[in-house]
C-alpha positions in Angstrom: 6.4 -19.4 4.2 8.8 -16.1 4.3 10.7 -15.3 1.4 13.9 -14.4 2.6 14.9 -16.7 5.6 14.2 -20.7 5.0 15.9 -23.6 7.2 15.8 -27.3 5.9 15.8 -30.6 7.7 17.2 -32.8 5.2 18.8 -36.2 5.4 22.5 -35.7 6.6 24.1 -36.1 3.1 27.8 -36.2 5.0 27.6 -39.2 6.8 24.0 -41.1 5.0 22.2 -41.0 8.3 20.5 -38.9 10.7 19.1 -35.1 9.8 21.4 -32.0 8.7 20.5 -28.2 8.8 20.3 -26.1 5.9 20.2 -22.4 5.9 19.2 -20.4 2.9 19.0 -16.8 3.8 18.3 -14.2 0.7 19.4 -16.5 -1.8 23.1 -15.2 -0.7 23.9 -17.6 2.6 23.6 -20.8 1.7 25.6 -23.3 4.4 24.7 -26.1 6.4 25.1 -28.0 9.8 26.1 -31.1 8.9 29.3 -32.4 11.0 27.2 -34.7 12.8 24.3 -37.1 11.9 21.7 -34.9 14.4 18.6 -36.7 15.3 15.2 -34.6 14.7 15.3 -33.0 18.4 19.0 -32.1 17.7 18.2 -30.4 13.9 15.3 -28.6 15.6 17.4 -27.2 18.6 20.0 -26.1 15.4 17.2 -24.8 14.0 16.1 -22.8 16.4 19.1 -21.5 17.5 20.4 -20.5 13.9 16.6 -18.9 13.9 17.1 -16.8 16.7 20.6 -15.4 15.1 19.1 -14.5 12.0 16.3 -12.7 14.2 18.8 -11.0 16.1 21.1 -9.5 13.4 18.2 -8.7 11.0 15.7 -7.5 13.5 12.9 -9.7 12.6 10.8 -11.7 14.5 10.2 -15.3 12.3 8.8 -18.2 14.6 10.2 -21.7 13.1 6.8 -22.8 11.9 7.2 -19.7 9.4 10.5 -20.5 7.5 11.2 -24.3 8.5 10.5 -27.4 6.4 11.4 -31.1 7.3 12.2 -33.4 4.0 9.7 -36.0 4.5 11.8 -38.8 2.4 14.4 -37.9 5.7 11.6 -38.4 8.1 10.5 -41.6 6.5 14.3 -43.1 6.3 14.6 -42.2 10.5 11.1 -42.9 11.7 12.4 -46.4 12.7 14.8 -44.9 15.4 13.8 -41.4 16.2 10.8 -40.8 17.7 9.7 -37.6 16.7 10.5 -38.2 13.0 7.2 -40.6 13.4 5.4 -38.4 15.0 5.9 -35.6 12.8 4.6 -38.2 10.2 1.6 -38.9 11.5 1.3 -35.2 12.2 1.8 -34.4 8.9 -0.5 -37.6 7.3 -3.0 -35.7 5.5 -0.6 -33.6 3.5 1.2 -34.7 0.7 4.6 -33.1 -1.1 7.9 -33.5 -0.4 8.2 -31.3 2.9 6.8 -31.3 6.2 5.6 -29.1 8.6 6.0 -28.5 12.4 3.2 -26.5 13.5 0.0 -26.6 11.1 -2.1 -23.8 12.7 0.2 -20.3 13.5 -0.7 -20.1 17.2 -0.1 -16.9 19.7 3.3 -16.7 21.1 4.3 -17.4 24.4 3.1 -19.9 26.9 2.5 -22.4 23.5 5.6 -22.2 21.9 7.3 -22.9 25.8 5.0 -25.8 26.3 5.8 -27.2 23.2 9.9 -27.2 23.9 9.4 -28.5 27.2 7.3 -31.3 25.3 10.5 -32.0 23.0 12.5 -32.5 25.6 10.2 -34.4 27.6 10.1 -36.6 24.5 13.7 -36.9 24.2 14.0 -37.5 27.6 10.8 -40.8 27.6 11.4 -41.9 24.0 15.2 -41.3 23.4 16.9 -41.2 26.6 18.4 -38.1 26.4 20.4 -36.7 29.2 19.7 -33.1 28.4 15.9 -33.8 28.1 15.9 -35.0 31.4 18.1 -32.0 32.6 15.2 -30.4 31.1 12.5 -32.1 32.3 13.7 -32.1 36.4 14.5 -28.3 36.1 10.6 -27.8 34.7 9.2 -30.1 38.0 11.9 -28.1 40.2 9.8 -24.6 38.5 6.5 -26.3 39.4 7.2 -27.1 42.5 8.9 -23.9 43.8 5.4 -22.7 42.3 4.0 -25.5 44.7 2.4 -27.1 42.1 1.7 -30.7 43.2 4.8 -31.7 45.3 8.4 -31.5 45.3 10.7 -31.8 42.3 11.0 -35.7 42.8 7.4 -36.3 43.0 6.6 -34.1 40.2 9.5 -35.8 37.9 8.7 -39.0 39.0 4.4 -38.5 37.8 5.6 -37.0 35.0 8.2 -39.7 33.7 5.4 -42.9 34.2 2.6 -41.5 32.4 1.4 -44.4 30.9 1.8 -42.5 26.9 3.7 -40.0 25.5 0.7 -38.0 24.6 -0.3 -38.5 28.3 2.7 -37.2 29.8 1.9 -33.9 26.8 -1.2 -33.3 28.3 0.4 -33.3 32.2 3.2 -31.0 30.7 0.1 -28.5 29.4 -1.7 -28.3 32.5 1.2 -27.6 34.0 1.3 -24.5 32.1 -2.2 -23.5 32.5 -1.8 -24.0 36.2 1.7 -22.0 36.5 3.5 -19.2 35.0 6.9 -19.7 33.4 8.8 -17.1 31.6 10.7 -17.8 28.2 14.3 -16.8 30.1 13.8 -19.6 32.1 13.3 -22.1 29.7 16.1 -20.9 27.6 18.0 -21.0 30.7 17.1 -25.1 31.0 17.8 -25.6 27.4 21.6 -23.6 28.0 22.3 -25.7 30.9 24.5 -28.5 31.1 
């Protein structure tokens, strides 16, 4: 974990529900995102977002794995409604401590990291029924098929949405990226959409 830069998932002290964002950044900022009870997907996107500031004005180049921690008595109150506060429990099952992790194993950059956003969203999209994961999801199967993987968008959207599991439809979404090349501006550009 770095020393300087660490971001929090807690449990939304503000309104007694949902996840809040706390930065802690050289012991001197010390604020948090907390007008809204945000559901895991919501507090990572935060997260990630507050990441790539800090990155940006300091010239470093933290991944979220490296500073982020999720309060695992948050996770445990929300696992009931949120989706990928379970999973990140049973993700996190062999550990023990307060705090969980995202990522266990640091992998490269790049084609992972994508896949793994496309795979929140896809999850938001399946498992919460989040508009903006499945603004997310059709732009990915509109990539694909301009790639001509598979078929058109539809199809594509369509196979992907009735995978029988989650975890199945996480295994389509990695092929997918084994199969075609997708740059990092064009996620961020799905993610920015409305």
């Amino acid at each position: 974990m770095n020393q300087d830069t660490h971001l929090y998932i807690e449990a939304n002290q503000k309104h007694g529900r949902g996840y809040q964002v706390h930065i802690v950044i050289d012991g001197i900022v010390d604020s948090t995102m907390a007008d809204e009870p945000f559901s895991l997907y919501d507090a990572l996107g935060g997260a990630q977002f507050t990441l790539e500031a800090v990155n940006k004005e300091r010239g470093t180049n933290y991944l979220l794995p490296d500073v982020l921690l999720v309060s695992r008595e948050a996770a445990m109150a929300e696992r009931q409604t949120d989706f990928l506060s379970a999973k990140l429990l049973r993700e996190n099952s062999s550990k023990t401590g307060p705090w969980l992790t995202i990522r266990e194993k640091q992998r490269p950059e790049g084609c992972i990291t994508a896949c793994e956003a496309i795979c929140l969203a896809y999850a938001a999209a399946r498992e919460d029924h989040k508009a903006k994961g499945n603004h997310v999801c059709m732009a990915f199967c509109r990539h694909l098929a301009s790639k001509r993987y598979g078929g058109n968008a539809s199809e594509l959207y369509n196979t992907l949405m009735r995978q029988p599991t989650t975890d199945m439809g996480y295994a389509w979404i990695r092929r997918a990226f084994q199969a075609v090349d997708i740059g990092a501006a064009e996620i961020q550009q799905w993610f920015a959409a409305e």
